[in-house]
PDB file of N, H, CA, C and O in Angstrom:
ATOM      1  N   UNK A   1      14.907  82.045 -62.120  1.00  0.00           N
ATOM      2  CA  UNK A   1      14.888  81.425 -60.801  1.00  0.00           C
ATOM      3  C   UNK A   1      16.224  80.721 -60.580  1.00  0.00           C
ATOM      4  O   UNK A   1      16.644  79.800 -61.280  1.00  0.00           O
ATOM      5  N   UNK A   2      16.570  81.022 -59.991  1.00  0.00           N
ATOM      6  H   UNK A   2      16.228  81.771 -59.423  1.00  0.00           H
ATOM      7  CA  UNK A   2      18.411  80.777 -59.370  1.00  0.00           C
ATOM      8  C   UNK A   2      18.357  79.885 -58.339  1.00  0.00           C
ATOM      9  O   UNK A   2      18.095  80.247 -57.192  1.00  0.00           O
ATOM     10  N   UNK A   3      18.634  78.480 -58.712  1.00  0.00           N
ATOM     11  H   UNK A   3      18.847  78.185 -59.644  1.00  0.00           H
ATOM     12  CA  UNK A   3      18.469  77.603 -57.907  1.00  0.00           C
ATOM     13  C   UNK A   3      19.769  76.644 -57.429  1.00  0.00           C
ATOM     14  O   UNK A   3      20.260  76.393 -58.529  1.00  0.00           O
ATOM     15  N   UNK A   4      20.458  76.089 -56.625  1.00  0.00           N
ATOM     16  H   UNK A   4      20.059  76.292 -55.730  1.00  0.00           H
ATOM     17  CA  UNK A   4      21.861  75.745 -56.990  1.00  0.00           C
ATOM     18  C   UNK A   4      21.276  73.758 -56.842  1.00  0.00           C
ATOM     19  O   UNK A   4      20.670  73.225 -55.912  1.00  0.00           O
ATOM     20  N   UNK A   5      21.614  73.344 -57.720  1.00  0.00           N
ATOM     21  H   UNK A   5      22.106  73.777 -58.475  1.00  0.00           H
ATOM     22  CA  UNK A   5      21.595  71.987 -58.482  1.00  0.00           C
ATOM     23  C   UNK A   5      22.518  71.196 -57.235  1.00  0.00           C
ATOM     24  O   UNK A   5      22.065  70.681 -56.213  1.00  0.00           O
ATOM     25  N   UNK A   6      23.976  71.282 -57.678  1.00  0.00           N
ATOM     26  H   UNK A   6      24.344  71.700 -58.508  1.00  0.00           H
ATOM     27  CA  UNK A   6      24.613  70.770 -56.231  1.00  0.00           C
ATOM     28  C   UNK A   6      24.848  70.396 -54.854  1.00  0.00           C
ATOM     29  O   UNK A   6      25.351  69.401 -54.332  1.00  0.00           O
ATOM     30  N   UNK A   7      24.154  71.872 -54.241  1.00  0.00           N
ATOM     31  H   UNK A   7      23.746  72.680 -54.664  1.00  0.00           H
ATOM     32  CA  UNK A   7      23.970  71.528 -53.061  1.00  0.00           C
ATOM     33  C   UNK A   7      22.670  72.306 -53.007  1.00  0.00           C
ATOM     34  O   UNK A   7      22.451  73.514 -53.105  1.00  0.00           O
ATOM     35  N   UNK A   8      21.566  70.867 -52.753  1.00  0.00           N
ATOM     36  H   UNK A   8      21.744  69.886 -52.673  1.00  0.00           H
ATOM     37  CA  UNK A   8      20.114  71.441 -52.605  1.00  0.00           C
ATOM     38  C   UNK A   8      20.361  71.327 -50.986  1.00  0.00           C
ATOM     39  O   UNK A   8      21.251  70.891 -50.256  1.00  0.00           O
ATOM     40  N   UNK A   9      18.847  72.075 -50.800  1.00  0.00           N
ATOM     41  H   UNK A   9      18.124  72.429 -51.394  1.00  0.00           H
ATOM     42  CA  UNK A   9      18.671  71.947 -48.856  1.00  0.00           C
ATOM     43  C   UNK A   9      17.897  71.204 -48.599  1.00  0.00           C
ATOM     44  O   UNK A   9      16.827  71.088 -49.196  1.00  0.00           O
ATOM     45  N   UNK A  10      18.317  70.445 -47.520  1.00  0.00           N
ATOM     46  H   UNK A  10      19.186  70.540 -47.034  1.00  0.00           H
ATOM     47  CA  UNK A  10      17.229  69.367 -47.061  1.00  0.00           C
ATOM     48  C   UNK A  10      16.271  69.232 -46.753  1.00  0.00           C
ATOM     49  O   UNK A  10      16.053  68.095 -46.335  1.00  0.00           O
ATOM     50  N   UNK A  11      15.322  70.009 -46.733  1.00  0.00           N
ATOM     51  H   UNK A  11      15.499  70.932 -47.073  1.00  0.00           H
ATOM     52  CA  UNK A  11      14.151  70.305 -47.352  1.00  0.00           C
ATOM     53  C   UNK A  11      13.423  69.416 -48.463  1.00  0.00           C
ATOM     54  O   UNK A  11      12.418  68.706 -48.499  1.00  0.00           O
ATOM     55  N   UNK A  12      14.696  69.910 -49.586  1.00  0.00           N
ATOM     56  H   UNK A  12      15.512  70.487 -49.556  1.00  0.00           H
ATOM     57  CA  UNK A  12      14.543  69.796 -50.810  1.00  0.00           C
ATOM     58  C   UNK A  12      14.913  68.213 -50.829  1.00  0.00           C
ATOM     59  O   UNK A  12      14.016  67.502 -51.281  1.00  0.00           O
ATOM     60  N   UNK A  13      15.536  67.868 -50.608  1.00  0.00           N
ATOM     61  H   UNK A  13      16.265  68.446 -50.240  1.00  0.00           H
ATOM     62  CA  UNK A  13      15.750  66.176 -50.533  1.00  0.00           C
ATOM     63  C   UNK A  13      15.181  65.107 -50.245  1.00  0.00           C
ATOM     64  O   UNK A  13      15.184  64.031 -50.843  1.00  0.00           O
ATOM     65  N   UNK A  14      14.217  65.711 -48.428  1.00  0.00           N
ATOM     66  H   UNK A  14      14.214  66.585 -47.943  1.00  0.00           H
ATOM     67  CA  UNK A  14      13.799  64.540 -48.392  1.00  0.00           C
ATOM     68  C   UNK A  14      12.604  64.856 -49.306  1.00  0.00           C
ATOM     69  O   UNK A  14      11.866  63.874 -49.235  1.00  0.00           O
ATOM     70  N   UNK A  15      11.969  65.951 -50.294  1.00  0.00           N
ATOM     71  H   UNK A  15      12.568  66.750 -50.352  1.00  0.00           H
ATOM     72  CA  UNK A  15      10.381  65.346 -50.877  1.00  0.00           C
ATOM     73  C   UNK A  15      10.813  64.908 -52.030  1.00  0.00           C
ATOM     74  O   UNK A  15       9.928  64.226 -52.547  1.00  0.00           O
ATOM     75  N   UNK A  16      11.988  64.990 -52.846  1.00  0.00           N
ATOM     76  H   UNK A  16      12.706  65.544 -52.426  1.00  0.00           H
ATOM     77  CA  UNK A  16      12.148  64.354 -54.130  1.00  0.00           C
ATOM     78  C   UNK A  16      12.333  62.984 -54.014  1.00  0.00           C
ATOM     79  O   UNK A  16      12.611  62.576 -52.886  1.00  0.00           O
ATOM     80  N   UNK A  17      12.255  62.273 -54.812  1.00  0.00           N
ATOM     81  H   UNK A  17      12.029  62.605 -55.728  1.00  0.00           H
ATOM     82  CA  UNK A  17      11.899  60.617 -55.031  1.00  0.00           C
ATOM     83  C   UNK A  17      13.323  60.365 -54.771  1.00  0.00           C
ATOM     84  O   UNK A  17      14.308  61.019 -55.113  1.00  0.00           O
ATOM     85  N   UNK A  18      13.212  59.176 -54.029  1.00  0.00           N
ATOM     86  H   UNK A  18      12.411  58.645 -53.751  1.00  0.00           H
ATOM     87  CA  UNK A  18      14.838  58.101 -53.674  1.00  0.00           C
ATOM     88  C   UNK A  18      14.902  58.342 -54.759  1.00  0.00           C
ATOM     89  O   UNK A  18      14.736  59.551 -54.917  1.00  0.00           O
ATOM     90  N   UNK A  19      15.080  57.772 -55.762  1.00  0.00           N
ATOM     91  H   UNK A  19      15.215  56.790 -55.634  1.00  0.00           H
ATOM     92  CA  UNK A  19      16.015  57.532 -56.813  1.00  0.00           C
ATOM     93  C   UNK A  19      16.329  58.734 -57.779  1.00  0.00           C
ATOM     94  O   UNK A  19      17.137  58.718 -58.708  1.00  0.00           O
ATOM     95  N   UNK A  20      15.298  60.088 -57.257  1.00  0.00           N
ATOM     96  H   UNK A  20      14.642  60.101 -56.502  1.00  0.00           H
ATOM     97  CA  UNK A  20      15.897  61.398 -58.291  1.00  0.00           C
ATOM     98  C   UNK A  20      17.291  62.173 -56.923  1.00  0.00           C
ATOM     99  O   UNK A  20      18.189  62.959 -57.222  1.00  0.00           O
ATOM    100  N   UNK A  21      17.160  61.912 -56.276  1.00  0.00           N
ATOM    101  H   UNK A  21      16.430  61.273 -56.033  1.00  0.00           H
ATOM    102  CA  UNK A  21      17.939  62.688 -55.187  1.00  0.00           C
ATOM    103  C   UNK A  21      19.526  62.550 -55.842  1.00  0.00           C
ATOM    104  O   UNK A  21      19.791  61.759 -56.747  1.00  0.00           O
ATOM    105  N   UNK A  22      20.363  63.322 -55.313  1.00  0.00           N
ATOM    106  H   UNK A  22      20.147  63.965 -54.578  1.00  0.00           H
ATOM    107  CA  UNK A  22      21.416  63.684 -55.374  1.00  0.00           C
ATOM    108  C   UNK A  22      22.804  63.001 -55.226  1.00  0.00           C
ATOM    109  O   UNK A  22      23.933  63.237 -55.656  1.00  0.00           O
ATOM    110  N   UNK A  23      22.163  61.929 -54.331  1.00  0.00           N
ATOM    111  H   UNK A  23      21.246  61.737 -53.982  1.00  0.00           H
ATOM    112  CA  UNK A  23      22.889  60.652 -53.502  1.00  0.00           C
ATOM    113  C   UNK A  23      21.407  59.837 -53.350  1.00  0.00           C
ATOM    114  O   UNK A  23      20.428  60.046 -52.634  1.00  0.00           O
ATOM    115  N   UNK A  24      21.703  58.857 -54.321  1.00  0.00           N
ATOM    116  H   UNK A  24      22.499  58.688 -54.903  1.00  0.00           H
ATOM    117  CA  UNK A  24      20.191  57.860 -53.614  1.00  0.00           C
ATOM    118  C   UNK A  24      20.391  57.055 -52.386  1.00  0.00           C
ATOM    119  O   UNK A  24      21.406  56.433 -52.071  1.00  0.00           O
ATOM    120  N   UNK A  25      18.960  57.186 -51.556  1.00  0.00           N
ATOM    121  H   UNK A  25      18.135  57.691 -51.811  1.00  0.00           H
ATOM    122  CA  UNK A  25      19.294  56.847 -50.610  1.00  0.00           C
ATOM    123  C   UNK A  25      17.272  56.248 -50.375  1.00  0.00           C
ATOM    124  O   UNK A  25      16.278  56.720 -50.928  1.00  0.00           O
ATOM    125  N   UNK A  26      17.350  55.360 -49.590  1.00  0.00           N
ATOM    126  H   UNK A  26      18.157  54.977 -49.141  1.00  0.00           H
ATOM    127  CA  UNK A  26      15.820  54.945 -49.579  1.00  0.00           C
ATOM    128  C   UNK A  26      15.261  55.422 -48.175  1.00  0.00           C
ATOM    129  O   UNK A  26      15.906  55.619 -47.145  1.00  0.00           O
ATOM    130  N   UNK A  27      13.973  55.551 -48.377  1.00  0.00           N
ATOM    131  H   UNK A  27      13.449  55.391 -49.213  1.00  0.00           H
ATOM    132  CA  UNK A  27      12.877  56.611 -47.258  1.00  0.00           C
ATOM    133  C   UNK A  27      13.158  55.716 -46.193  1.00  0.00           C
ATOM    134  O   UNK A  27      13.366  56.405 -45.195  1.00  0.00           O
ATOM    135  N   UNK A  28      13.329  53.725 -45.759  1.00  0.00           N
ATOM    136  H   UNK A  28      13.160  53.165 -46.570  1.00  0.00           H
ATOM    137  CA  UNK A  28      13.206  52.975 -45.349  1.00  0.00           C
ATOM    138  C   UNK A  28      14.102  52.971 -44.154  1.00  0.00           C
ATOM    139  O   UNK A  28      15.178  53.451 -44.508  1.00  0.00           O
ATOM    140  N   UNK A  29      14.127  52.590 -42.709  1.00  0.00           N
ATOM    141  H   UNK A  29      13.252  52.200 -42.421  1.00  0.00           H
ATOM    142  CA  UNK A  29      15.034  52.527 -42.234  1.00  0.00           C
ATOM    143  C   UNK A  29      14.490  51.568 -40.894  1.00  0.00           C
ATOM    144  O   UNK A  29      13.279  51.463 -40.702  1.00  0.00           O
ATOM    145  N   UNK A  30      15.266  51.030 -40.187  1.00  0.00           N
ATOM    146  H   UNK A  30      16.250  51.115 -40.344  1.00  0.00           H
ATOM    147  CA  UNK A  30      15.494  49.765 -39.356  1.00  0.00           C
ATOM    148  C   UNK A  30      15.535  50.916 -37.895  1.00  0.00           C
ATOM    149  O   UNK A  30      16.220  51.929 -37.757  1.00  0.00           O
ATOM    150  N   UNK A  31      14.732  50.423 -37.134  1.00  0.00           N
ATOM    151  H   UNK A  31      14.175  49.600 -37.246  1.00  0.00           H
ATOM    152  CA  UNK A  31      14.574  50.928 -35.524  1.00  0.00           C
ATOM    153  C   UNK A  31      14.645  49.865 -34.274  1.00  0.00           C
ATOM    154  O   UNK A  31      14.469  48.669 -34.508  1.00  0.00           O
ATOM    155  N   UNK A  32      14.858  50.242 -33.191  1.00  0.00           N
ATOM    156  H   UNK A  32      15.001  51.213 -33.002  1.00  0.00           H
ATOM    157  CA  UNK A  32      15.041  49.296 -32.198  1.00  0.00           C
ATOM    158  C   UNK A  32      14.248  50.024 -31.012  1.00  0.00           C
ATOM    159  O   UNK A  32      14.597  50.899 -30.220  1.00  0.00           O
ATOM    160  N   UNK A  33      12.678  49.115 -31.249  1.00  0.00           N
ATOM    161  H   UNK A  33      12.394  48.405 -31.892  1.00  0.00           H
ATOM    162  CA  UNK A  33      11.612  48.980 -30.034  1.00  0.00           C
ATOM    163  C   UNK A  33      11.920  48.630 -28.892  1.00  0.00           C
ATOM    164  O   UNK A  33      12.728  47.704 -28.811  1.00  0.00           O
ATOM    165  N   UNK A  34      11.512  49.100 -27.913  1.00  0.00           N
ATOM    166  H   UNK A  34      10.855  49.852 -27.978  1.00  0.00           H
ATOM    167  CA  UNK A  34      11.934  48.531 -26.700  1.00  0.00           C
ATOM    168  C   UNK A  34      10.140  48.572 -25.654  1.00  0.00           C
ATOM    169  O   UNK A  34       9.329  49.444 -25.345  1.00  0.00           O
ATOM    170  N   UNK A  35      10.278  47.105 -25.455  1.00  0.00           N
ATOM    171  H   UNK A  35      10.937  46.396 -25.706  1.00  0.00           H
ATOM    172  CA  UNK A  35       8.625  46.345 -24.491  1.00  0.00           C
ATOM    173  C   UNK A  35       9.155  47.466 -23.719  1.00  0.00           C
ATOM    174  O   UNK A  35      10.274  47.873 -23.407  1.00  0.00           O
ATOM    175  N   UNK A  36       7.452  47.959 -23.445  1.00  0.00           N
ATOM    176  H   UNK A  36       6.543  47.628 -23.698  1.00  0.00           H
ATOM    177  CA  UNK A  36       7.197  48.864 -22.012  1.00  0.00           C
ATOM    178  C   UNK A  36       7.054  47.595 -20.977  1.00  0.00           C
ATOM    179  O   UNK A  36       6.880  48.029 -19.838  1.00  0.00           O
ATOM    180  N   UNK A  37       7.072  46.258 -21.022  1.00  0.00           N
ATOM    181  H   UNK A  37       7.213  45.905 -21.947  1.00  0.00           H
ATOM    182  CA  UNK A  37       6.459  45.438 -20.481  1.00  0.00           C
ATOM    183  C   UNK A  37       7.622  44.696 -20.016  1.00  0.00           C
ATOM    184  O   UNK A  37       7.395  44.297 -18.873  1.00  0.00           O
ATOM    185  N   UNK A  38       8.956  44.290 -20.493  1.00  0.00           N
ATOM    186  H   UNK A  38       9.140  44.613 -21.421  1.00  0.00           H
ATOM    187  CA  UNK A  38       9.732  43.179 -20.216  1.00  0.00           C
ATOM    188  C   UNK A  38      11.513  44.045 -20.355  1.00  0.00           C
ATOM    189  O   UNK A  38      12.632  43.769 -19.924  1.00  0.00           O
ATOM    190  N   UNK A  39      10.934  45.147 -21.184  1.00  0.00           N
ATOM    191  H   UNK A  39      10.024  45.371 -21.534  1.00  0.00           H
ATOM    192  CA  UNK A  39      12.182  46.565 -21.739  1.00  0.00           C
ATOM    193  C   UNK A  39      13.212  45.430 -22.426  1.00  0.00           C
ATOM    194  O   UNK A  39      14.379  45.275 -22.068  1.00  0.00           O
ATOM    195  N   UNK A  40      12.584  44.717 -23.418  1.00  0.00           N
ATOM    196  H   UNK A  40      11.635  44.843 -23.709  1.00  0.00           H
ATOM    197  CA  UNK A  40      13.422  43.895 -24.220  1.00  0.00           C
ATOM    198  C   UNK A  40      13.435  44.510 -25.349  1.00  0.00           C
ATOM    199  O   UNK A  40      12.356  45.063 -25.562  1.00  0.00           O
ATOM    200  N   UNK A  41      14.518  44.707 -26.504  1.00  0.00           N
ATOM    201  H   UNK A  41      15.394  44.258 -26.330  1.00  0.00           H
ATOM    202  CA  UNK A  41      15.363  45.662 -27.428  1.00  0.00           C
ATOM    203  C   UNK A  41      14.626  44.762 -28.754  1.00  0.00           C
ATOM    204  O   UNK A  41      14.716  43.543 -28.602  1.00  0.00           O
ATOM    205  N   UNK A  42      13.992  45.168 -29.882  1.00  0.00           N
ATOM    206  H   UNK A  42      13.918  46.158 -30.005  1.00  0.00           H
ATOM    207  CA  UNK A  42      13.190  44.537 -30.577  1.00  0.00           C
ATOM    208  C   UNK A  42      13.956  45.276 -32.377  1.00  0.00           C
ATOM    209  O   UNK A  42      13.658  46.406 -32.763  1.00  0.00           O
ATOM    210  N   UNK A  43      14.630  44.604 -32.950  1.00  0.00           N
ATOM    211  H   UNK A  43      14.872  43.686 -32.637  1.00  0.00           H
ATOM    212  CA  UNK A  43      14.749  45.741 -34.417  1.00  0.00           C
ATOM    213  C   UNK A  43      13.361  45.252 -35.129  1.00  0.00           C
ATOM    214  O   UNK A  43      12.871  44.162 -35.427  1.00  0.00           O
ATOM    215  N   UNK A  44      12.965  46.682 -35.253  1.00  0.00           N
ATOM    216  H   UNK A  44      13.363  47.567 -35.011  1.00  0.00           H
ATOM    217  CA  UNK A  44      11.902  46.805 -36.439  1.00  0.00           C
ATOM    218  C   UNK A  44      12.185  47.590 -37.660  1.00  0.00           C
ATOM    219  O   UNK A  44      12.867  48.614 -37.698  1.00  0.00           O
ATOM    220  N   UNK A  45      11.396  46.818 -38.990  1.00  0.00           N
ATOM    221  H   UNK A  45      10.841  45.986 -38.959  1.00  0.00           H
ATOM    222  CA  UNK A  45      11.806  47.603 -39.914  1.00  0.00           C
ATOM    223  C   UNK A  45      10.484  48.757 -39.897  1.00  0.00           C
ATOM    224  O   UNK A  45       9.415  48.512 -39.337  1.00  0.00           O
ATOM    225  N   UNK A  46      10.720  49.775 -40.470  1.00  0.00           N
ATOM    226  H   UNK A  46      11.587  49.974 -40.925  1.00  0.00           H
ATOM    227  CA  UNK A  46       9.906  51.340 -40.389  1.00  0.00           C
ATOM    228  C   UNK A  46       8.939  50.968 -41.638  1.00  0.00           C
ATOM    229  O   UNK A  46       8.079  51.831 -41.814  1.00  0.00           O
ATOM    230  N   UNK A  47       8.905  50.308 -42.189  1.00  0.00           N
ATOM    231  H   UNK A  47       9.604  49.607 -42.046  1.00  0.00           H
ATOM    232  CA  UNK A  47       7.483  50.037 -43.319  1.00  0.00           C
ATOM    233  C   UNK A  47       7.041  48.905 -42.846  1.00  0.00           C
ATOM    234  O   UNK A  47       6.216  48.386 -43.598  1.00  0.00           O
ATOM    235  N   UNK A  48       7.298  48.233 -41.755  1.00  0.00           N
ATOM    236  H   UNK A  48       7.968  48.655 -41.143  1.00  0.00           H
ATOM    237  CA  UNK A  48       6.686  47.094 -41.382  1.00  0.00           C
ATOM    238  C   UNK A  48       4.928  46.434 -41.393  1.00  0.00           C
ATOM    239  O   UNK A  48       4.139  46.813 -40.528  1.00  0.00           O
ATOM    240  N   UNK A  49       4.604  45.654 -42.246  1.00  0.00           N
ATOM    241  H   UNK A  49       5.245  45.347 -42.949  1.00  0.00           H
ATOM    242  CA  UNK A  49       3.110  45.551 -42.611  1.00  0.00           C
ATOM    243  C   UNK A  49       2.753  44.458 -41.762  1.00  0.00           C
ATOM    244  O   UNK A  49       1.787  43.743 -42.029  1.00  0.00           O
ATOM    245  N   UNK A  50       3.355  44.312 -40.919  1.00  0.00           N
ATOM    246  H   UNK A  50       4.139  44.893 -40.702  1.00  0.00           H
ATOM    247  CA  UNK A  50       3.007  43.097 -39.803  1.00  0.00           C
ATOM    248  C   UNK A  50       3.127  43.783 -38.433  1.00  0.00           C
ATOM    249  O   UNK A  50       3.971  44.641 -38.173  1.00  0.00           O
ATOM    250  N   UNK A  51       2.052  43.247 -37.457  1.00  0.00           N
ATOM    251  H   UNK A  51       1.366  42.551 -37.669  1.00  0.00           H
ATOM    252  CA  UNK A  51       2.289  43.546 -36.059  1.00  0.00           C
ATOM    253  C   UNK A  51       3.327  43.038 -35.571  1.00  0.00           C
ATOM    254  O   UNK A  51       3.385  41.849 -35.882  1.00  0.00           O
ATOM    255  N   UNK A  52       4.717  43.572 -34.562  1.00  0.00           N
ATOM    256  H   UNK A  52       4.670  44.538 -34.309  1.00  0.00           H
ATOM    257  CA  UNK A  52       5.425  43.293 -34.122  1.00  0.00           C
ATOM    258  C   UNK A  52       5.655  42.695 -32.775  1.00  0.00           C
ATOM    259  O   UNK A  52       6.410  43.418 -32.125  1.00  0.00           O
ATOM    260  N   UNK A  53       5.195  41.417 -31.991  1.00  0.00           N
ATOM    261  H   UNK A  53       4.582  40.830 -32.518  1.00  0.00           H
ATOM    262  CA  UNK A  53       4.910  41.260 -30.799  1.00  0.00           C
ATOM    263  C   UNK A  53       6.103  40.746 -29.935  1.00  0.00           C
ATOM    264  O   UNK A  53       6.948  40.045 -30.492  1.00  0.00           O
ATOM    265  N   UNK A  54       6.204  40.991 -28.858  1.00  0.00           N
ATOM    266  H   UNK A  54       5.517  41.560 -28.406  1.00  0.00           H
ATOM    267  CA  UNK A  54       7.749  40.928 -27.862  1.00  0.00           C
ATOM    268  C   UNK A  54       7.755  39.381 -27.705  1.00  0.00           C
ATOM    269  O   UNK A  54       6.783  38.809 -27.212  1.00  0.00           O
ATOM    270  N   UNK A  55       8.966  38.643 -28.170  1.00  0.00           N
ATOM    271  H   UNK A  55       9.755  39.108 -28.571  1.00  0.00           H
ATOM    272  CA  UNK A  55       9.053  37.315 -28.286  1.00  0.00           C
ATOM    273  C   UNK A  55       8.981  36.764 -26.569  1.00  0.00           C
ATOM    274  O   UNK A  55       8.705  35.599 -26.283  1.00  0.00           O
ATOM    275  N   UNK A  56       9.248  37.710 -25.653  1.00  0.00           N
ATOM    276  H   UNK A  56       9.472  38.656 -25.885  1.00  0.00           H
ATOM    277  CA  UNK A  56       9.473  37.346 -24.428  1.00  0.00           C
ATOM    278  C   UNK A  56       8.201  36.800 -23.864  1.00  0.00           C
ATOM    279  O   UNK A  56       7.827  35.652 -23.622  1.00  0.00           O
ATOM    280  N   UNK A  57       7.405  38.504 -23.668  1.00  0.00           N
ATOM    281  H   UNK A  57       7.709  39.437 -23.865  1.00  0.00           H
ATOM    282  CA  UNK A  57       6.452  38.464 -22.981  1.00  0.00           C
ATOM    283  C   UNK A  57       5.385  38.247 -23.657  1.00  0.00           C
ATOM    284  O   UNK A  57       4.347  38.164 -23.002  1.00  0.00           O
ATOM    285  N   UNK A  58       5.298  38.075 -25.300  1.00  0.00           N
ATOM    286  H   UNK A  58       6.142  38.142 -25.832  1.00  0.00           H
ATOM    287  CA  UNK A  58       4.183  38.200 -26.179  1.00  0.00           C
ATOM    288  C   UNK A  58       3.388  39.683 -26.095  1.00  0.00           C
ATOM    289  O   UNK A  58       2.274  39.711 -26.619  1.00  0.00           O
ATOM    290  N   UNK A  59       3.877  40.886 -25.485  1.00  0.00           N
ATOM    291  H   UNK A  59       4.782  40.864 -25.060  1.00  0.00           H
ATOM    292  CA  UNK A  59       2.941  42.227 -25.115  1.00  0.00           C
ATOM    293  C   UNK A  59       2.844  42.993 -26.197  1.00  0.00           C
ATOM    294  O   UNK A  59       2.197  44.039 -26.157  1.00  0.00           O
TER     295      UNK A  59
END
């Protein structure tokens, strides 16, 4: 089975574990919500275990 080590396909990257990958890099990443209610710009983190509520309008 002839597989090339170097340059896998991304595919192949994102299911192997952060820390076996090629370049570690973590699943985790930072987004910016925006209220359907007040359209105020909110960063959320993407594993966030807390509800995120709009400091403005509270929505």
């Amino acid at each position: 089975l002839a597989v090339d080590l170097l340059n896998p396909s991304h595919a192949l990257e994102l299911k192997t574990h952060k820390l076996k990958r090629l370049v570690q890099s973590p699943n985790s990443y930072f987004m910016d919500v925006k209220c359907p209610g007040c359209v105020q710009i909110t960063t959320v983190f993407s594993h966030a275990q807390t509800v995120v509520m709009c400091s403005s309008c509270a929505n």
